[in-house]
PANUVO-843298 format. One record per residue (C-alpha): residue in three letters; x, y, z. Coordinates in steps of 0.2 Angstrom, whole numbers, plus 5000, padded with zeros to 4 digits. Layout:
// residues N
@rest:ALA | px:X | py:Y | pz:Z $
...
***
This chain:
// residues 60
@rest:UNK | px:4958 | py:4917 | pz:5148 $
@rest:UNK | px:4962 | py:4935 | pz:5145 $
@rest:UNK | px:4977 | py:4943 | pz:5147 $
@rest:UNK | px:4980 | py:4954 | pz:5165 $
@rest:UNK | px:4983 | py:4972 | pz:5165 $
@rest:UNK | px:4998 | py:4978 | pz:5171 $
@rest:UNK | px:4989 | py:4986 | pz:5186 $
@rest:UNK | px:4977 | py:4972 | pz:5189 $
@rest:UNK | px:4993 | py:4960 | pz:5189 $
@rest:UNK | px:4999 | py:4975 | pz:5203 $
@rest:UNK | px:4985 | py:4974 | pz:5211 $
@rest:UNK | px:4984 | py:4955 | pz:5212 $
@rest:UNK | px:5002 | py:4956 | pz:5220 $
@rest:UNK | px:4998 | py:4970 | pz:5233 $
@rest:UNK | px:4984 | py:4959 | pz:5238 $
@rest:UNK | px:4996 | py:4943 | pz:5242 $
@rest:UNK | px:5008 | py:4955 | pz:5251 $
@rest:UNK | px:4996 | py:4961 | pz:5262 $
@rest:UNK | px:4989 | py:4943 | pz:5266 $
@rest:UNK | px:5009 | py:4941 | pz:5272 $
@rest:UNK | px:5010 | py:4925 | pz:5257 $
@rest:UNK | px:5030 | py:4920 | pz:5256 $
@rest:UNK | px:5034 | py:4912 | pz:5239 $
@rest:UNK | px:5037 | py:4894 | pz:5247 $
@rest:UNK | px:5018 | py:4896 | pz:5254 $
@rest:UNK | px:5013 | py:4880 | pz:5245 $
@rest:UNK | px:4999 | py:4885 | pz:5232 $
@rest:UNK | px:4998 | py:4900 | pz:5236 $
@rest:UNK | px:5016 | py:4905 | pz:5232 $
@rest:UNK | px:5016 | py:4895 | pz:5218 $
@rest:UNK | px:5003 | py:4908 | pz:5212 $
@rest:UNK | px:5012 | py:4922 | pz:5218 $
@rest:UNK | px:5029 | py:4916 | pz:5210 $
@rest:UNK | px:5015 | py:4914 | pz:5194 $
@rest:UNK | px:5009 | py:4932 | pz:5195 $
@rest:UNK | px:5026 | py:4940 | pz:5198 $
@rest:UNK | px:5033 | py:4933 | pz:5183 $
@rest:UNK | px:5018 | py:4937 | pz:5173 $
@rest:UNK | px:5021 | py:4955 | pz:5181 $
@rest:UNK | px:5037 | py:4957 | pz:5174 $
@rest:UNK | px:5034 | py:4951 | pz:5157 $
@rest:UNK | px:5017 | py:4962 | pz:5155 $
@rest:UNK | px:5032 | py:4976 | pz:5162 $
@rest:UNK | px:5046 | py:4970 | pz:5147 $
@rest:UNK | px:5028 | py:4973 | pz:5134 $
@rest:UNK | px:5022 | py:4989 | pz:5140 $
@rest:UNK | px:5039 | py:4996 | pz:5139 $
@rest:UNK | px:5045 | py:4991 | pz:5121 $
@rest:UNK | px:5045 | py:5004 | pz:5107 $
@rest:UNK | px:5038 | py:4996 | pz:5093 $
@rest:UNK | px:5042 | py:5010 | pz:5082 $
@rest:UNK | px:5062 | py:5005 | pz:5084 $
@rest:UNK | px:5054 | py:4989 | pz:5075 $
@rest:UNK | px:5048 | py:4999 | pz:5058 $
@rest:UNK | px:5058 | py:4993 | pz:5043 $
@rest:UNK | px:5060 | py:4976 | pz:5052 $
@rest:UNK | px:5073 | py:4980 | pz:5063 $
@rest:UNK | px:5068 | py:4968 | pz:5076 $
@rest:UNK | px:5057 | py:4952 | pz:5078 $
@rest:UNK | px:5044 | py:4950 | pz:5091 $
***
């Protein structure tokens, strides 16, 4: 499976609020719980600056 876009995963989220899906919904919010977390990690990712990692300075 490829990798969500931070805007798709927003997208995706906006979606399930405006279907009123609460987080203990069963599947459902098991898959928003899923998506939210994916959301934040894609957000941790898109906001790294890879070029503090030049020299080796860090380790992905």
């Amino acid at each position: 499976m490829n990798d969500l876009t931070l805007n798709e995963l927003n997208t995706l989220l906006a979606v399930f609020a405006r279907a009123g899906v609460e987080a203990d919904a069963g599947a459902e919010g098991e898959l928003l719980q899923r998506l939210s977390q994916a959301r934040a990690e894609r957000e941790e990712l898109d906001n790294m600056d890879f070029d503090d990692c030049a020299g080796g300075a860090c380790k992905l």
